[in-house]
SEKE-245857 format. One record per residue (C-alpha): x, y, z; residue in three letters. Coordinates in steps of 0.02 Angstrom, whole numbers, plus 50000, padded with zeros to 5 digits. Example, Ala and Ser with C-alpha at 12.3 -4.5 7.8 and 13.67 -1.06 7.14 Angstrom:
506154977550390ALA
506844994750357SER
% end
This chain:
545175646954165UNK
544745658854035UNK
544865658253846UNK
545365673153705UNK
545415674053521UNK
547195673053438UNK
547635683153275UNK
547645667053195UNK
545775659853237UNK
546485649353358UNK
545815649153562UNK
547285653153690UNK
547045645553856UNK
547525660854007UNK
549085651754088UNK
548535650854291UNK
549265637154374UNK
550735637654462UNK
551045621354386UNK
550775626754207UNK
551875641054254UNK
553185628854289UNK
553135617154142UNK
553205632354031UNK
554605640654116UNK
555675623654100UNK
555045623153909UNK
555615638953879UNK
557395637753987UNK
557635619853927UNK
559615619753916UNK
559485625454101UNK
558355610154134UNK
559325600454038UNK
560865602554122UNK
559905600754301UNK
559425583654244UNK
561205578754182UNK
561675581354356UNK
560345573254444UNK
560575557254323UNK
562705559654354UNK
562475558554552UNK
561285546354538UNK
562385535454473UNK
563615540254625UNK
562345536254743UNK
562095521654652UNK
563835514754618UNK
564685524754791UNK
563665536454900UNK
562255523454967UNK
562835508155087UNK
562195490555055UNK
561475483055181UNK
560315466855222UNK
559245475255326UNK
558945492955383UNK
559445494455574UNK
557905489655694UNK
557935492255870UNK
557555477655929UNK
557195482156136UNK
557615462956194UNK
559015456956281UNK
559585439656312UNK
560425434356492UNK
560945415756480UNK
562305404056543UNK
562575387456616UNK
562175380656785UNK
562715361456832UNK
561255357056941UNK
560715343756832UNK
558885349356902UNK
557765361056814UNK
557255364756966UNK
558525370657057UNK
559435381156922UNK
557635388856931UNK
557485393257091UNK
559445394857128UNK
559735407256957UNK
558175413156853UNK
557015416156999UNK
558385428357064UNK
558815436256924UNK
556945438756853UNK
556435447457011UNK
557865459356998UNK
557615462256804UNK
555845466356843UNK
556325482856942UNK
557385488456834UNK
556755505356716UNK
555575501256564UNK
555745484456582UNK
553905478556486UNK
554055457756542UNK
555395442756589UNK
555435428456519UNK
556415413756590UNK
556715396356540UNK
557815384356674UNK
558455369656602UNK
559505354156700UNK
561185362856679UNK
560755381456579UNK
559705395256611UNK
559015410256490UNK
558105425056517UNK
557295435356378UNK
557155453156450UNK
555955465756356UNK
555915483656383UNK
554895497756299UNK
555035503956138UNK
556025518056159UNK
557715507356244UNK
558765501856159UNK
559365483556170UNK
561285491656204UNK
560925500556327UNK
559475487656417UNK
561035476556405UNK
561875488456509UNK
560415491456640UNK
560525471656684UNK
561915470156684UNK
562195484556837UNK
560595474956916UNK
561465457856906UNK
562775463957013UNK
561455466057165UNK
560925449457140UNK
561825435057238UNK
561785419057132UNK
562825402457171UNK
564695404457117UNK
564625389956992UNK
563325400356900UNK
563985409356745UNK
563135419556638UNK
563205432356493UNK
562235447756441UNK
561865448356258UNK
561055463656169UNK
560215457556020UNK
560195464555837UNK
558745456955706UNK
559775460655578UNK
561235450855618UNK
561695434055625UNK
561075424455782UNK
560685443255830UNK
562475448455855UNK
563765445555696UNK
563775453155521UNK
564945437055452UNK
565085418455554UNK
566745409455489UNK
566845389355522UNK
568475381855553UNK
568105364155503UNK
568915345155478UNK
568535328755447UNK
567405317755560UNK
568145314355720UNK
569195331755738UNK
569065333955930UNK
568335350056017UNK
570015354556086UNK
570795354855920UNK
569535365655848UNK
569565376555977UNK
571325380855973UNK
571115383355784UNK
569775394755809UNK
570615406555957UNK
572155407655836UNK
571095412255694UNK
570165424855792UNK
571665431855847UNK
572175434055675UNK
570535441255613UNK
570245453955763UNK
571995462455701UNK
570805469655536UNK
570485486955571UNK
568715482655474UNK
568535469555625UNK
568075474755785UNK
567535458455884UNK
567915441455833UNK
567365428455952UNK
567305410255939UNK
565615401855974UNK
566535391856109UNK
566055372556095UNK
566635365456276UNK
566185375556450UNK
567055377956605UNK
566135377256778UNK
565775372256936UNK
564725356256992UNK
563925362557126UNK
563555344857199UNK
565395343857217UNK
566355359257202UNK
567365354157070UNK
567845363156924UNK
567275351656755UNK
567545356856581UNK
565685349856485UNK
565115349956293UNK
564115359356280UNK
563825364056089UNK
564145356055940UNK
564405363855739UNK
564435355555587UNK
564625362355388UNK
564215353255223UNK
564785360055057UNK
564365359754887UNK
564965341754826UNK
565065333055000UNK
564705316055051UNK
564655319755236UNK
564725334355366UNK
566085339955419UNK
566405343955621UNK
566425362755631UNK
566815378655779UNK
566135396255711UNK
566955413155738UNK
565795428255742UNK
566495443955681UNK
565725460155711UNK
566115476055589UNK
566905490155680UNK
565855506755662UNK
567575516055648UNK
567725508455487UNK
566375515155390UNK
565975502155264UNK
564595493855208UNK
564095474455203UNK
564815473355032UNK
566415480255063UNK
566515473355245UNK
566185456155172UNK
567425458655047UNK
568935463955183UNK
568265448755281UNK
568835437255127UNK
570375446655093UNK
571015442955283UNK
570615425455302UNK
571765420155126UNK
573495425255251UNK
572575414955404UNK
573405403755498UNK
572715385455522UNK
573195368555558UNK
573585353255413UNK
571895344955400UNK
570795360155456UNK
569855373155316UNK
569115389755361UNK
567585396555268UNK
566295410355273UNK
564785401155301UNK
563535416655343UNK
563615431655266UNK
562315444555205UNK
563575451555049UNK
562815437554921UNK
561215438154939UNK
561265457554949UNK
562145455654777UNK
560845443054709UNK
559485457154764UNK
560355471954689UNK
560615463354533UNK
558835457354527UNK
558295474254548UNK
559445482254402UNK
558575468454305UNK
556885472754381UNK
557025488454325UNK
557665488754155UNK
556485475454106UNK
555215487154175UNK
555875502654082UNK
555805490553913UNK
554445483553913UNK
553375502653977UNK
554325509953826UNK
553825496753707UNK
552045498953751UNK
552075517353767UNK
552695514853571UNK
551415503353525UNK
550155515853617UNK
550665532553618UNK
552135533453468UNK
554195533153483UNK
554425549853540UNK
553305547553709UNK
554165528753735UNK
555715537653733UNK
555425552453832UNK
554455541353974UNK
556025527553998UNK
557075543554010UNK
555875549054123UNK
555655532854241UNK
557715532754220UNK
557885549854303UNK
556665549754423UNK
557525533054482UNK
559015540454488UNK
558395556454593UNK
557525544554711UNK
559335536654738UNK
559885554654772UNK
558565558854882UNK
558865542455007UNK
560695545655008UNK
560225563055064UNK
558955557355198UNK
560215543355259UNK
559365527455207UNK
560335514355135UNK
560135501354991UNK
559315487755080UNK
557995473755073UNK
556655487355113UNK
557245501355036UNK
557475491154859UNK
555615484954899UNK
555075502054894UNK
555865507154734UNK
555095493454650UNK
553375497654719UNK
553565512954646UNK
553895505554442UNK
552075502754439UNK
551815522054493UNK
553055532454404UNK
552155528954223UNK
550665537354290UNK
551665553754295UNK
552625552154136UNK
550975547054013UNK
549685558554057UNK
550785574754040UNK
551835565153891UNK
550075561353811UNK
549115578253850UNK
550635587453760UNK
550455576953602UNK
548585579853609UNK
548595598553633UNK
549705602453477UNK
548105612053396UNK
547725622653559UNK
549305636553521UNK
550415643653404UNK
552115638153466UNK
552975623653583UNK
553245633253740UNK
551295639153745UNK
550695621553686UNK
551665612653855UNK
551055628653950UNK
548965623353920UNK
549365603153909UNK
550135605254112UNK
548475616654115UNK
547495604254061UNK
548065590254169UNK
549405597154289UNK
548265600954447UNK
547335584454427UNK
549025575454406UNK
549745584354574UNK
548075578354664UNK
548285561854614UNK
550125562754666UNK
549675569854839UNK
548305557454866UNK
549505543454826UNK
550875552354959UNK
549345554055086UNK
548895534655076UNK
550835531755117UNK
551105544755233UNK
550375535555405UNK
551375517555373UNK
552635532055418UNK
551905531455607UNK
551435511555621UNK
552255506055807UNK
553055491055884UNK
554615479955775UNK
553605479255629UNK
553135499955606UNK
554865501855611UNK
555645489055500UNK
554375494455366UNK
554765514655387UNK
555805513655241UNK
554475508355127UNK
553495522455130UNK
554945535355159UNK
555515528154994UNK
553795528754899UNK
553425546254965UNK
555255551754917UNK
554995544554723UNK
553325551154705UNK
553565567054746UNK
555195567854634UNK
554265559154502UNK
552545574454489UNK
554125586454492UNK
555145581254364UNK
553465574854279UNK
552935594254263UNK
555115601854207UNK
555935587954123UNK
554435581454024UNK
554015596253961UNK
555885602253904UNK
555965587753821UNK
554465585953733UNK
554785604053661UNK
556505598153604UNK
555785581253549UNK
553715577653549UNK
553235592053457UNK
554635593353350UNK
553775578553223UNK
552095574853193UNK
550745566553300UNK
551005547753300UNK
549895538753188UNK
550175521753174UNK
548625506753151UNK
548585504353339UNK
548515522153391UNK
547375524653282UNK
546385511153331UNK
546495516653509UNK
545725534053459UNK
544255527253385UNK
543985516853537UNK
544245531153646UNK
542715541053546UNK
541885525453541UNK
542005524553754UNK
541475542753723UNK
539835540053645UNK
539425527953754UNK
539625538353912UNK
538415550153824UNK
537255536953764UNK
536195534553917UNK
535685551853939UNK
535125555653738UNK
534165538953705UNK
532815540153814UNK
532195524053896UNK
533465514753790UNK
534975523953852UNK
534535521554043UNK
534375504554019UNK
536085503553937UNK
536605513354074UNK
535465502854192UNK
536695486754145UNK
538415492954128UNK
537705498954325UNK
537175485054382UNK
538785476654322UNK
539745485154420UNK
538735482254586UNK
538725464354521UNK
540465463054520UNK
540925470854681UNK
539675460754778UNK
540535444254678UNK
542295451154752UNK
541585449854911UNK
541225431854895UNK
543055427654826UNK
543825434654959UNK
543075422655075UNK
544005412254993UNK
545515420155027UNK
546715416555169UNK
547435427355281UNK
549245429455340UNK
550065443455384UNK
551845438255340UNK
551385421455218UNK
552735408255194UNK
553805413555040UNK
553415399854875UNK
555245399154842UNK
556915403954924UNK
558785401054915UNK
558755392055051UNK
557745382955188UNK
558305382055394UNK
558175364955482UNK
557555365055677UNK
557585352755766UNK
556885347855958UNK
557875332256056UNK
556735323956184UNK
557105330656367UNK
558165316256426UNK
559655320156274UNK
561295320156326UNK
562465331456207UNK
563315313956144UNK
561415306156089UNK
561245322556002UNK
562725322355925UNK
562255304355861UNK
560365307255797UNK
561175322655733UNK
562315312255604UNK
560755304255551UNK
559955320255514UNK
561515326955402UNK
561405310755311UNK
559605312455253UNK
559745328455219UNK
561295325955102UNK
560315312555017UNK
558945322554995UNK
559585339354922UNK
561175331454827UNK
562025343954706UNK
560615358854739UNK
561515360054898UNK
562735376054894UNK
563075375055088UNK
562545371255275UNK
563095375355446UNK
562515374655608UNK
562145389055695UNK
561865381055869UNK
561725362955912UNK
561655354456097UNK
560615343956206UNK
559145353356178UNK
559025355355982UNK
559935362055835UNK
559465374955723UNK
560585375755534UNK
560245386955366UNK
560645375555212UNK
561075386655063UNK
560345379454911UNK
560675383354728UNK
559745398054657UNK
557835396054623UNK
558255401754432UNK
559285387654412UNK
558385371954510UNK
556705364454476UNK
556425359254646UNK
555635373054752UNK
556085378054947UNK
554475373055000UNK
554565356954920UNK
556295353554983UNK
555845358655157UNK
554245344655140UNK
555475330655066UNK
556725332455216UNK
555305331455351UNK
554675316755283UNK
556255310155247UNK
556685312055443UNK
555195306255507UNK
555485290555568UNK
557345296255669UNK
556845292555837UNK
556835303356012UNK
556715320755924UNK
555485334155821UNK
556405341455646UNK
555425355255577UNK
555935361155406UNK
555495378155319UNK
555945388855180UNK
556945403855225UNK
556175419655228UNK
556185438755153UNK
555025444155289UNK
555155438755470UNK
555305421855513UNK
553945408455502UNK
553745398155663UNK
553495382255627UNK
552265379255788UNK
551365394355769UNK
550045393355897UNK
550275389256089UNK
549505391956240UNK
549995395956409UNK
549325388356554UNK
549695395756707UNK
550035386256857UNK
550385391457060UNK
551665378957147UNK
550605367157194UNK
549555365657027UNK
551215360456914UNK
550575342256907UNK
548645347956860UNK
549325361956700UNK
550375348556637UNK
548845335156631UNK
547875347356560UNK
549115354356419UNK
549335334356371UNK
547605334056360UNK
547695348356253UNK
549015341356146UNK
548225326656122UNK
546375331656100UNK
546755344455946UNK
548135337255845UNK
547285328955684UNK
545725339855712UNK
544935351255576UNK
544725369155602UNK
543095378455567UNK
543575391155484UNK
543515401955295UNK
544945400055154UNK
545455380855118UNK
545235365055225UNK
546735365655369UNK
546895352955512UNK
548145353755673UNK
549505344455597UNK
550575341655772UNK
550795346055936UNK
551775345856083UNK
552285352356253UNK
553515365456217UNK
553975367656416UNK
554315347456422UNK
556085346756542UNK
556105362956591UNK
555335376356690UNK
554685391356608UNK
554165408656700UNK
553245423056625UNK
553275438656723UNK
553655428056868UNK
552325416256858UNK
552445398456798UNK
551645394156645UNK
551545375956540UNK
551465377156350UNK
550615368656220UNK
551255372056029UNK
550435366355871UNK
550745366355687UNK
549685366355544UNK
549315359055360UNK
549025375555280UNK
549995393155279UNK
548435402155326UNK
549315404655507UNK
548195421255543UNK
546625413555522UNK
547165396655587UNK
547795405355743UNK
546255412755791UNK
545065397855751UNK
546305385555855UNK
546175399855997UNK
544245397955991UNK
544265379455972UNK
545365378856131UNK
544455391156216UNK
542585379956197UNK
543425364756234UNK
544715367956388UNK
544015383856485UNK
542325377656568UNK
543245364756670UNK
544715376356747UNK
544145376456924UNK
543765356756931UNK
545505355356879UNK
546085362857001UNK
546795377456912UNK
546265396456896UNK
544705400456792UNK
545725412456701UNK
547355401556698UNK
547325396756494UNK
548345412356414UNK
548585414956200UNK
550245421556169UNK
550935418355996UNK
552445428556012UNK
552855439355868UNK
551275432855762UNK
550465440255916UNK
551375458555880UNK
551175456355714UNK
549345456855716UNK
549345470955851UNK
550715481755732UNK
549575476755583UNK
547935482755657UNK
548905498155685UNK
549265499355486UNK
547515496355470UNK
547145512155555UNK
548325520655470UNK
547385516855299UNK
546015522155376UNK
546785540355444UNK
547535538555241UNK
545655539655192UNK
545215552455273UNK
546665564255228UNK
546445560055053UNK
544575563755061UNK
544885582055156UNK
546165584254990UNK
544965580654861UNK
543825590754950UNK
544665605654965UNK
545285602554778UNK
543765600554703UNK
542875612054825UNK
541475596854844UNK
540835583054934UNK
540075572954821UNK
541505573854669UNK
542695565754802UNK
541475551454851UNK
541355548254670UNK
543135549454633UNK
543545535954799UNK
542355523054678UNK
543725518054582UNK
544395507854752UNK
542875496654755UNK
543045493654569UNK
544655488754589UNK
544065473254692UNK
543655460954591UNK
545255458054511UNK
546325459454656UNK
545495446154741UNK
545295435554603UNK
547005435654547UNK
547435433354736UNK
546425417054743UNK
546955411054559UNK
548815413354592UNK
548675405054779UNK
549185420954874UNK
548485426255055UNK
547975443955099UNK
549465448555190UNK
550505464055236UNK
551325464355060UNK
549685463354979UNK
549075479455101UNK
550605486055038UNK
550085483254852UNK
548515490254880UNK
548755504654946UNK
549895508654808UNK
548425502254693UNK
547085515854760UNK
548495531254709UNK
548375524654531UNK
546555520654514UNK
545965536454613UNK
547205548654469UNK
546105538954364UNK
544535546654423UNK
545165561654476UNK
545885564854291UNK
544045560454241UNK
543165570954359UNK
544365586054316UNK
544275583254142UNK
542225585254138UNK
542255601454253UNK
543425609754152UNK
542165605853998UNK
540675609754125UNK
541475626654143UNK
541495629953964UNK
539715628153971UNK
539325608253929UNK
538065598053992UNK
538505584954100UNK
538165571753968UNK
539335581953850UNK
540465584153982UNK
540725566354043UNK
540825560153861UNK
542175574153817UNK
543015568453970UNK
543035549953919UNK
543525553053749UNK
545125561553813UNK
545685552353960UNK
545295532753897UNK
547075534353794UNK
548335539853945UNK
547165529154084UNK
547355513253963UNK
549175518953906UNK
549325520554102UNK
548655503354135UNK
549415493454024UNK
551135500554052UNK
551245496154218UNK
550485481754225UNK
551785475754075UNK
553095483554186UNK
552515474254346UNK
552195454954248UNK
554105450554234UNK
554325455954422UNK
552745443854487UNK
553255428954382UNK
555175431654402UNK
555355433554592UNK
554045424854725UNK
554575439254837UNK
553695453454744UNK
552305440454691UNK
550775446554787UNK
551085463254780UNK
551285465254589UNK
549855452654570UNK
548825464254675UNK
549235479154573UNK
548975469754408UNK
547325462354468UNK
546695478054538UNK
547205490854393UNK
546295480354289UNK
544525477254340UNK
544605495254415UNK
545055500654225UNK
543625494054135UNK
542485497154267UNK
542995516254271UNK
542745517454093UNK
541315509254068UNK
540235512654221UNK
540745525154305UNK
540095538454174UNK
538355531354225UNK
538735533954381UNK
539115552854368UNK
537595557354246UNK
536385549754403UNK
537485560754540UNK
537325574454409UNK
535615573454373UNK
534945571854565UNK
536215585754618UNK
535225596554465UNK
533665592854509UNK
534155597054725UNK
534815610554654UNK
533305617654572UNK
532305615054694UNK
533145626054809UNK
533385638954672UNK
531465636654650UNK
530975642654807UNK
532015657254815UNK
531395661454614UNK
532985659054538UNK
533525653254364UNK
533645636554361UNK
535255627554306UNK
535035617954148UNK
% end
């Protein structure tokens, strides 16, 4: 960058960038830009309103499939070694397939198939079921093959409808209710399967040949304003692909069909599951989100900046939304769960773009003759710091792109949606802004009001001080000395908070709309005891929820347990929390005899378990007796005891043996299963200290047992994939790192002016973990989420800083100077910056316990990293810069050069 006198006195900066080139181009064409932007923002709204399909979830292969069906042995063993046995030998030659797992029960089997990644659950579905033919099984067996979807209602519907009467309606007459209403509901075009959840069973007793017609489920609803349940048959209904509509729109057809429905005097049919509300509840929270983000950043910017930049940044934060729609309809995402949690990441990150160009334009007013030139050397100034910073942010995202297993891939959308915004956002950061601000910035004066004014005295007053310990002699380097030693201070304190901090990859959520109820029946439950200790359990749990209950259905129920969702009123409008609900109707079930209830808040994320931890014992034939000893032993030994381990005080609350009445097979061989639950939600770190405990305790005396020295096993099921998928993120961050650093590098053309810039990450520790702790939130994957966002915004901090003092350096300042002219620049837009978003992210965190952590962590971390980058870090540089003078001289020394001053 070079500099030439004007006619008028004043210093004209030579236009190089391609960026700069850019801005001014879209200055000086701004009715073109102009009318680019009023089409963006129109089909925006198209995308918004038309083009982009509402979903719950964005499709996840899920590569499991489910073989089940009934067998009337009344033996475990024998449907074992008459039906699963068979079948798991020939499902483990077929193609891909990773591990079998089979459960055999007195009169039903299941089989949980898993193949690799890369099959799909259709068409593993499809390879069974060709091996299942080879296999010869006893004819009273019957079975099914069921692909599974996670994003679907007991993995296979979009909507469940329950055809319903009073207490007392018989099976039969549900049933034949149900077929005719299925009937009715398949002839929808929208509709391509509806199937009723059957409640009684045909088959064969293989004792006596004859054919017997069992129970062998059981539904029941609840509604808002009931006094009792209500017995219940569901019909799934699956949305034909030929059909082309959404969730919203299929849910809608799915309403409009079952008004004309058919159904007997006494009977009511109602949508009981369906994703379209609570898709609705989300998009509307997010419109909400979002405006009261765009508010309250343009009410700051005014207080900050001045009118004209609040205005032009909501426009800003407006459009770029509005292109980001664009650009997912375009790249074939839909408007989901995870795609809306990316665009509300992204709030935090889009003021970054929109202040420090708006704010560099209003500062350079003096630096040219005219509006066109005076955007031309503001995007100069700033414009290939704020790309780097941009980049660097896209870089940190870029590997969650490339995280494996379930989890990689239900998350994909989060940072295909950051990368998408971000990228719009520097772009229309560097044409729109700068159109605008011609047409509206420069066209009044600079804003001047008591708190920007303020603001600029404080921002010479930050400048001075970054000066100060260089000019003052032994006084300055001891000022220097402390706001140093702060800093070190306070990162070595974050390090002791976050000790304190538990761990959880997916935490429980603090509130919901709803909690599920599962529940266990002892091994020796008939279907009528069940049905029995099941009224029980409705009554409590009407007693206990009373008018916050909206509704509740079974989803299964039979001998073995029952698993329902219960709907409850929205969090905004209860004072009774999920979590507290869920604790109320465990206690208030307690004492029902001959079965487990477990009750937990529903959840955003994947589901919580409520045993979390178990262990596998693994037992030959003639060892069965000797693994179940030992895993009563187990069950027995650590329930009530405290685990040693960081974050709060946890104990094993209860435990049992999950393989109790039935035989279980892994791979083939047969394993015995202990499952335990705990008092705390740290499940990550609880996991691994019960593993440990477990571990000291059980494994020395294997062999005099009787059993294999190798024969305990630790498989938590998807907690155990989750941590294996979230190591792999953690890699990723890491691989993040390293791009970012090669960036800076090549950027700033140095190694040590990128190490600097990367301080602003520790900096930023204090106040993420301390926030963390105060507001009772785990490190988890939203918080990894949160901060990786967090280190783009602190590290365009730095690198704005950094930039800001070479471009002074090259004008032939001292480093002091140069720092301190760098300072006295940047504090506004890095404060403006900070404060914005973390006013823009404060609704979201206290609003929605979803996006808690993550805006918490963003909040926390912007702003200890703030006032440690402002403070400190000029300190910081003058020591780099000082020994990098005097290394330097002492090369040029030897070689009798000048030396640099």
């Amino acid at each position: 960058m070079t500099q030439t006198s004007t006619a008028t006195g004043r210093e004209s900066t030579e236009i190089r960038s391609f960026v700069a080139k850019l801005a001014r181009s879209s200055a000086r064409h701004w009715k073109l830009t102009f009318v680019v932007w009023g089409a963006v923002v129109v089909v925006g709204a198209f995308a918004w309103f038309s083009g982009l399909a509402r979903e719950g979830f964005p499709p996840v292969n899920l590569p499991i499939v489910v073989v089940d069906g009934t067998f009337f042995a009344g033996d475990a063993d024998a449907v074992d070694q008459d039906v699963a046995v068979p079948l798991q030998e020939a499902f483990s030659d077929v193609a891909d397939v990773e591990s079998v797992l089979s459960f055999a029960r007195p009169n039903s089997f299941a089989l949980v198939v898993e193949f690799e990644g890369a099959v799909t659950s259709v068409d593993g579905a499809d390879r069974l079921s060709a091996a299942i033919e080879q296999v010869v099984l006893p004819p009273a067996a019957v079975l099914t093959v069921r692909p599974l979807d996670a994003t679907k209602f007991v993995e296979v519907f979009d909507v469940l409808i329950a055809v319903s009467g009073p207490p007392g309606t018989s099976p039969d007459v549900l049933e034949a209710a149900a077929a005719e209403l299925a009937a009715h509901m398949a002839e929808s075009p929208d509709i391509e399967i509806a199937s009723v959840r059957d409640l009684l069973t045909q088959g064969t007793n293989p004792a006596t040949g004859a054919e017997e017609t069992r129970r062998t489920r059981f539904t029941r609803v609840a509604y808002e304003g009931s006094t009792e349940f209500q017995e219940a048959i569901t019909v799934g209904l699956v949305r034909s692909a030929a059909a082309n509509q959404d969730v919203l729109e299929f849910s809608d057809s799915v309403h409009a069909t079952l008004e004309s429905a058919p159904l007997p005097s006494g009977l009511s049919a109602d949508v009981t599951a369906d994703f379209a509300p609570e898709i609705r509840s989300q998009i509307s929270g997010l419109s909400r989100s979002l405006l009261t983000g765009l508010v309250a950043v343009a009410l700051v910017s005014l207080a900050l900046i001045g009118w004209r930049v609040a205005l032009i940044t909501a426009m800003f934060m407006a459009t770029v939304m509005s292109a980001a729609l664009v650009g997912l309809w375009v790249a074939g995402y839909s408007l989901n769960t995870i795609t809306m949690f990316g665009l509300i990441l992204t709030l935090g990150l889009l003021v970054d773009d929109a202040i420090v160009i708006s704010e560099s334009i209003d500062s350079s007013r003096d630096e040219a003759d005219d509006p066109v030139s005076v955007v031309a050397v503001a995007t100069q100034h700033v414009g290939s710091a704020s790309m780097a910073g941009t980049l660097t942010t896209v870089l940190v995202f870029t590997p969650m792109l490339f995280v494996g297993g379930v989890l990689g891939e239900f998350i994909r959308a989060i940072p295909a949606t950051v990368i998408i915004t971000l990228l719009l956002s520097f772009v229309f950061s560097i044409t729109f802004i700068p159109a605008i601000s011609r047409k509206l910035l420069l066209a009044g004066p600079p804003a001047s009001n008591p708190l920007v004014r303020a603001e600029r005295l404080a921002a010479k007053a930050l400048g001075r001080l970054a000066v100060y310990p260089a000019g003052n002699g032994a006084k300055g380097w001891l000022v220097g000395g402390g706001l140093l030693a702060a800093a070190v201070v306070s990162i070595l304190v974050s390090f002791g908070i976050a000790s304190r901090v538990g761990f959880n990859i997916f935490p429980p959520t603090k509130d919901s709309n709803g909690v599920q109820l599962s529940v266990d029946f002892d091994p020796e439950t008939t279907i009528e005891s069940a049905q029995q200790t099941a009224a029980e359990i409705d009554a409590a749990l009407l007693a206990v929820l009373g008018e916050d209950l909206v509704r509740s259905q079974y989803l299964f129920g039979n001998e073995r347990g029952l698993f329902s969702i219960v709907d409850l009123v929205h969090f905004d409008d209860r004072s009774t929390t999920s979590p507290d609900y869920a604790d109320q109707l465990e206690a208030s079930m307690a004492e029902i005899g001959g079965v487990r209830v477990s009750v937990s808040p529903l959840e955003n994320g994947p589901p919580v378990d409520d045993f979390p931890f178990t262990v596998q014992i693994s037992v030959s034939a003639g060892q069965v007796e000797a693994g179940e000893t030992l895993a009563a032993e187990i069950a027995a030994e650590i329930k009530g005891v405290e685990l040693d381990k960081n974050g709060d005080q946890t104990f094993v609350a209860d435990t049992f043996v999950s393989t109790a009445g039935q035989v279980r097979r892994t791979d083939g061989e047969r394993i015995v299963e202990v499952a335990a639950s705990f008092t705390t939600d740290d499940t990550t770190s609880n996991l691994t200290a019960t593993e440990d405990m477990v571990r000291e305790l059980f494994e020395p005396g294997l062999v005099d047992r009787g059993l294999a020295v190798d024969a305990l096993g630790f498989d938590f099921g998807q907690q155990s994939d989750n941590q294996d998928d979230f190591a792999s993120l953690g890699t990723a961050f890491v691989v993040a790192l390293g791009l970012m650093a090669l960036l800076l590098i090549t950027q700033f053309r140095s190694v040590v002016q990128p190490a600097l810039i990367f301080l602003a990450i520790p900096f930023s520790f204090l106040g993420v973990f301390s926030i963390l702790l105060w507001s009772d939130n785990s490190l988890s994957f939203f918080v990894m989420v949160g901060f990786i966002a967090l280190i783009g915004v602190v590290v365009n901090n730095t690198i704005l800083l950094i930039d800001a003092a070479n471009q002074a350096r090259r004008r032939g300042l001292i480093p002091a100077e140069a720092i301190g002219e760098a300072v006295a620049k940047r504090a506004r837009p890095l404060v403006a910056t900070t404060v914005t978003t973390i006013v823009g992210l404060t609704p979201l965190a206290l609003s929605d316990p979803f996006w808690e952590a993550l805006s918490f962590t963003l909040i926390g971390g912007l702003l200890s990293s703030t006032v440690t980058v402002l403070l400190a870090f000029p300190v910081i540089y003058l020591v780099v810069e000082k020994a990098r003078r005097w290394l330097r001289n002492k090369v040029r020394s030897r070689f009798n050069k000048a030396l640099v001053p």
